[in-house]
C-alpha positions in Angstrom: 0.0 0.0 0.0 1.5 3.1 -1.3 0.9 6.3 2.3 -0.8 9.2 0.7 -1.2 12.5 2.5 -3.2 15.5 1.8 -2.1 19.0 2.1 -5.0 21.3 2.7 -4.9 25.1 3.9 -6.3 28.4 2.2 -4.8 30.9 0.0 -1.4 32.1 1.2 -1.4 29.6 4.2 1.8 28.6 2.8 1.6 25.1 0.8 3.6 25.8 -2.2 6.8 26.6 0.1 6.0 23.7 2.0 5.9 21.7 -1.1 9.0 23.9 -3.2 11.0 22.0 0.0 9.5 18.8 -0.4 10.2 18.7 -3.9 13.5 20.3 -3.5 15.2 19.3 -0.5 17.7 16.2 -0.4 15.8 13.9 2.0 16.1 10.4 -0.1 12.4 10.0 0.1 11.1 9.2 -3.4 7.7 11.5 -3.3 4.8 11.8 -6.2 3.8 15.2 -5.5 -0.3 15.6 -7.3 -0.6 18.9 -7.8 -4.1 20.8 -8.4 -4.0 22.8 -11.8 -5.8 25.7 -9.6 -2.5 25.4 -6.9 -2.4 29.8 -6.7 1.4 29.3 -7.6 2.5 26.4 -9.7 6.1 24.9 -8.2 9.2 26.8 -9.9 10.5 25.6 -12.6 13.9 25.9 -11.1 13.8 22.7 -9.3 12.5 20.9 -12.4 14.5 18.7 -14.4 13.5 19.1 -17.5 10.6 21.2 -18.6 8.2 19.1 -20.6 4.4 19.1 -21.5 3.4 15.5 -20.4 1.4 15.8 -16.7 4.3 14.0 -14.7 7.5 15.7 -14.4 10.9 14.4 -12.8 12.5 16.1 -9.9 16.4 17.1 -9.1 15.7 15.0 -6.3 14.4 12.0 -7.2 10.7 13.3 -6.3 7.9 13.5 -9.6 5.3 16.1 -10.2 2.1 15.7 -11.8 -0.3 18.0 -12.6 -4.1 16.8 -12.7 -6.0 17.9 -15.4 -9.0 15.7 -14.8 -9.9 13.0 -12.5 -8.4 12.4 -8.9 -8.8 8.7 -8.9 -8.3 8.5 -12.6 -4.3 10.1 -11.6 -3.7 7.7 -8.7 -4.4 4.4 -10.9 -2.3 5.7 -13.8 0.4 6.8 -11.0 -0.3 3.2 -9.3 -0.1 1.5 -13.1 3.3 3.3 -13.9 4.6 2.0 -10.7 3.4 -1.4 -11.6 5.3 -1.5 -14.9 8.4 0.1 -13.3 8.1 3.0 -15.4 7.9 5.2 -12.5 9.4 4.8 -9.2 8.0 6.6 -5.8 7.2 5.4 -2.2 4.7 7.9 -1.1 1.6 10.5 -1.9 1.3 14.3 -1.5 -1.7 15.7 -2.9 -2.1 19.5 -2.4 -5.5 20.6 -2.2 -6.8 24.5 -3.6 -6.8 26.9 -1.2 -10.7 27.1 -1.9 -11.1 23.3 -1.5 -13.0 21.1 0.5 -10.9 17.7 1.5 -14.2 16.2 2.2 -14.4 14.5 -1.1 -10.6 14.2 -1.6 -10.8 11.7 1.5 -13.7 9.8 0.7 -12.0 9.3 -2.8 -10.1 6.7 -0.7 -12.8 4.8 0.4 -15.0 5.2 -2.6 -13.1 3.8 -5.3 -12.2 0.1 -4.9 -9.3 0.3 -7.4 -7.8 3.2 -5.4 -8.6 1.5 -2.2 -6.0 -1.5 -2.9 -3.4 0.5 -4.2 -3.1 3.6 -1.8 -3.6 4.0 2.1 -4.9 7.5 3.1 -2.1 8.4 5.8 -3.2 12.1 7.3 -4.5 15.2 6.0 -2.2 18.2 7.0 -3.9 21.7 7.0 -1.6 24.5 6.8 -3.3 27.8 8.8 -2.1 31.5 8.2 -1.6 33.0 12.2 -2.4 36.2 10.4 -5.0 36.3 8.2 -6.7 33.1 10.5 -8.7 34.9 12.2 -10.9 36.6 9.4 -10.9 33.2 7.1 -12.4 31.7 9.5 -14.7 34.1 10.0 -15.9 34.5 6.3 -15.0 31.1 4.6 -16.9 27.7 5.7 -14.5 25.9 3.8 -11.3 27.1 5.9 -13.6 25.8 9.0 -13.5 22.7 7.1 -10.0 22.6 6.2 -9.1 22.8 9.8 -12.3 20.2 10.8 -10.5 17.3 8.6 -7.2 17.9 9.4 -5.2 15.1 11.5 -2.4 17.8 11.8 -2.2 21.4 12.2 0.7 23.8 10.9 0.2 27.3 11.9 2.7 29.6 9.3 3.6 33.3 9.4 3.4 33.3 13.4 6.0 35.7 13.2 3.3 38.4 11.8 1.6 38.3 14.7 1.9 39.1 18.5 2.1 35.8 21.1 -1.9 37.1 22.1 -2.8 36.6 18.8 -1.5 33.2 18.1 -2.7 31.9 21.5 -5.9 32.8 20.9 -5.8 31.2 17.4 -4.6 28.2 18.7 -7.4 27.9 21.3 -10.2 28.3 18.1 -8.5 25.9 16.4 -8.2 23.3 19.5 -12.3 23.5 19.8 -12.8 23.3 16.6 -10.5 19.9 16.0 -9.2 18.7 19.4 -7.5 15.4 17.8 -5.1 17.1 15.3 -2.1 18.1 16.9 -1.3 21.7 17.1 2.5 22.9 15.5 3.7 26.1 14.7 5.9 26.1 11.7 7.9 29.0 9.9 8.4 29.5 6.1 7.6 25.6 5.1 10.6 24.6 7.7 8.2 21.4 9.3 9.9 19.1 9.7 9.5 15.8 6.7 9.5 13.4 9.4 6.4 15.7 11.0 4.3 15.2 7.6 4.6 11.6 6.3 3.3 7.9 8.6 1.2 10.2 10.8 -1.4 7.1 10.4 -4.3 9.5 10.8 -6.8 7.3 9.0 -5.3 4.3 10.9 -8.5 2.5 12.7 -5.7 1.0 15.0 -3.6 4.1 15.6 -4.2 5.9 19.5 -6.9 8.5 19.7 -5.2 11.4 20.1 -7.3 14.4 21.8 -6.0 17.0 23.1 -5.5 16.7 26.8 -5.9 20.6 27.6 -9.2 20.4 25.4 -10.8 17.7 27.9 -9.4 19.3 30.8 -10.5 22.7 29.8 -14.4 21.1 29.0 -14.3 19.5 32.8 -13.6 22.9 34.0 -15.7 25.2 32.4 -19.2 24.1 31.1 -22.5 25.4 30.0 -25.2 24.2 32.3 -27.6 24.2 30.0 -28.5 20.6 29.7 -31.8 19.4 31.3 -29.5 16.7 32.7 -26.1 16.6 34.7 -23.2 14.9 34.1 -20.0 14.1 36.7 -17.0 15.1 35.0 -13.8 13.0 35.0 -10.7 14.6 36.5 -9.0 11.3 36.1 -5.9 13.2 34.5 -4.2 12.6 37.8 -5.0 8.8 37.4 -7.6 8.5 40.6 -10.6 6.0 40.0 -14.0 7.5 40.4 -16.9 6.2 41.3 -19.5 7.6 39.1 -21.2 5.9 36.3 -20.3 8.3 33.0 -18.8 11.2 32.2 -19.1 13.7 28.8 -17.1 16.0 27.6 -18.8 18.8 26.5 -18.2 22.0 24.1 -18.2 25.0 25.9 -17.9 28.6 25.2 -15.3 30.3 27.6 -13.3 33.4 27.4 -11.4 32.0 24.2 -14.0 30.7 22.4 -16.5 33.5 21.3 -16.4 32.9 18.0 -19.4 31.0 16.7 -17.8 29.0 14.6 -20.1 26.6 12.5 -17.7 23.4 12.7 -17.4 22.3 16.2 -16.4 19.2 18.2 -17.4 17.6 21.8 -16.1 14.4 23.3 -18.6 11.6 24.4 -17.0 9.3 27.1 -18.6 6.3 29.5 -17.0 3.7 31.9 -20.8 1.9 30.9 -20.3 -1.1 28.1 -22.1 0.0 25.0 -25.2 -2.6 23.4 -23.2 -3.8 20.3 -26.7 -3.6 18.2 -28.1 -0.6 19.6 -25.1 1.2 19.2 -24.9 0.0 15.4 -28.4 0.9 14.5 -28.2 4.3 16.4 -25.2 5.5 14.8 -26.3 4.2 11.3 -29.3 6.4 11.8 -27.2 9.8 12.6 -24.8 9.0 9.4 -28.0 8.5 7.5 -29.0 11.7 8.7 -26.5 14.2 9.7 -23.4 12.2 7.3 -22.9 15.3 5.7 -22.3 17.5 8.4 -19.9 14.8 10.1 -16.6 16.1 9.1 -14.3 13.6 11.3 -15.0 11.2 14.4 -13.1 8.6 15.6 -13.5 6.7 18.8 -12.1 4.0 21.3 -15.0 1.6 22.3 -16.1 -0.8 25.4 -18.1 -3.4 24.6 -20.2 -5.7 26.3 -18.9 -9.2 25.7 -15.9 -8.2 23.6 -12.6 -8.3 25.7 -10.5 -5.9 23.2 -11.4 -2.2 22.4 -13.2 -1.6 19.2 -11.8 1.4 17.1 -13.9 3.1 14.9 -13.1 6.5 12.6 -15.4 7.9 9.7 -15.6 10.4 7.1 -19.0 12.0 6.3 -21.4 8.5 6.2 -18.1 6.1 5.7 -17.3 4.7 8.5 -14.8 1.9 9.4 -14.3 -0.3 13.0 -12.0 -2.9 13.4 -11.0 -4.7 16.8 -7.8 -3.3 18.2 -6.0 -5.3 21.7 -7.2 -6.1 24.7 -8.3 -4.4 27.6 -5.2 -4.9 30.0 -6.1 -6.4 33.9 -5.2 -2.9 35.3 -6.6 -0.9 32.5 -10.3 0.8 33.5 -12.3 0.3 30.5 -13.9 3.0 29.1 -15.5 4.4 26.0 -14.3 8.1 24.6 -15.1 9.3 21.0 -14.8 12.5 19.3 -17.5 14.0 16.5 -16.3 16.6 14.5 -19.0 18.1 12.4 -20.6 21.5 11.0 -24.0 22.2 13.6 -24.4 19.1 15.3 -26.8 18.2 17.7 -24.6 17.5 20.1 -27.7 16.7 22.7 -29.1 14.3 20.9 -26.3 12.2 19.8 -25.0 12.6 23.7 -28.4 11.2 24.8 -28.6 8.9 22.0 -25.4 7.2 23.1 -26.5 7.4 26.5 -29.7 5.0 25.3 -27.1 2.7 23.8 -25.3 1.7 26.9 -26.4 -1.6 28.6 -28.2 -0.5 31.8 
């Protein structure tokens, strides 16, 4: 399976210098860049070998660059074919993304197509975010919400426009918006490679990663405004509690006063879930609400399986797949994230509630 990753961000955010050194710099890693026609800046032609009017063109350092002129799938096959034949010879995938495009149906483009699907192995999706201009984008551009919704990895640029108030805010939007994608500040495209490729993002068997300061932060502060309350888990310093479940819930504190559309909240229970009522209820919100489900991912207890159950979706795809065992020590527990554009975050709380065994 050849790793792809997808490099997402809006205008200026900084791709094409992120890609000019991934294309340029001597790191022995033999990379198909696929390059959107719309890309704001094509790559220079500097750093080309030769310049030539067929769609895939050779690197100085070993890396190729093809331009898509039509179909995404229709590029990987002929990419997948080429390496097949031994006419072409890469180990990995970058695809950048327009600035004005939503990576929605980039992703499902791996699950979708069968022929992709055996060849390729969705690895993260990287979104690159501009410190200065952030702020406003997010604002006035849904698809920069989503952008930052999909991502499995965050690279904040140009940080040195702006004051250390600035970016901290920024980084707390962001963390609401997407606690599971790691938070890095880069400058100028300097990330490091080994911070952008096997980031197994789409890997069901991979560790949920949530932010720990996002979960701590919901315990802390919360809206009251459920008809219902919950106990919240300060296990962070590791003590056992005695209370049945626990939720982590979006809140709005003194960071978070932007309404931003895309939002996330945690869902977490030391209860077992009911294998078939949790299947049918969660089949019914994908049916329903598929298209405003950005990202979730989750770590699951279930009653008479004795390993954790891992499941991750895009939109209505969703994958799970039965990861180790629940070690003697280990307090088994369910947590999940839903990332998504207006969710009802009530009902799908309460409808996991409903699909615990009592």
């Amino acid at each position: 399976m050849i790793p792809v990753t997808i490099l997402t961000g809006f205008l200026g955010s900084g791709k094409t210098t992120l890609l000019k050194r991934i294309l340029g710099e001597q790191h022995g890693m033999k990379i198909a860049v696929i390059e959107n026609e719309f890309g704001e800046e094509n790559i220079d032609n500097d750093i080309l070998v030769q310049e030539t009017a067929e769609q895939i063109i050779q690197m100085s350092n070993g890396c190729i660059c093809c331009t898509i002129r039509g179909d995404l799938a229709r590029a990987l096959e002929d990419l997948a074919n080429q390496k097949k034949a031994g006419t072409l010879d890469f180990d990995r995938v970058v695809i950048e993304t327009t600035g004005l495009a939503n990576p929605g149906p980039v992703a499902q483009t791996f699950f979708m197509d069968n022929t992709v699907a055996d060849e390729f192995l969705l690895d993260a999706i990287i979104t690159l975010v501009d410190a200065k201009h952030a702020g406003a984008q997010l604002d006035q551009h849904e698809v920069v919400q989503r952008q930052v919704g999909f991502a499995d990895r965050l690279f904040v640029t140009k940080s040195d426009l702006v004051d250390a108030a600035t970016l901290d805010t920024l980084k707390h939007r962001l963390l609401h918006m997407n606690p599971r994608a790691a938070i890095k500040v880069v400058n100028f495209g300097d990330a490091d490679i080994k911070e952008i490729f096997d980031l197994r993002g789409f890997n069901l068997n991979s560790k949920l990663e949530i932010d720990p300061d996002f979960l701590a932060e919901d315990e802390h502060d919360h809206d009251h405004d459920h008809a219902h309350d919950h106990d919240h888990d300060h296990s962070t310093c590791g003590h056992d509690h005695s209370h049945d479940h626990e939720h982590g819930h979006h809140h709005h504190h003194h960071h978070a006063h932007h309404d931003d559309k895309i939002k996330s909240f945690v869902y977490r229970s030391d209860k077992p879930f009911d294998p078939n009522r949790l299947e049918d209820f969660l089949g019914g919100i994908l049916q329903i609400y598929g298209e405003r489900l950005l990202r979730y991912k989750g770590v699951l207890y279930m009653k008479g399986v004795d390993r954790k159950v891992v499941f991750q979706g895009v939109h209505q795809m969703m994958g799970s797949d039965l990861a180790g065992k629940w070690m003697p020590a280990e307090k088994k527990n369910s947590k999940m994230v839903f990332i998504g554009i207006e969710l009802p975050q009530d009902l799908i709380t309460d409808g996991l509630d409903a699909c615990l065994v009592k």
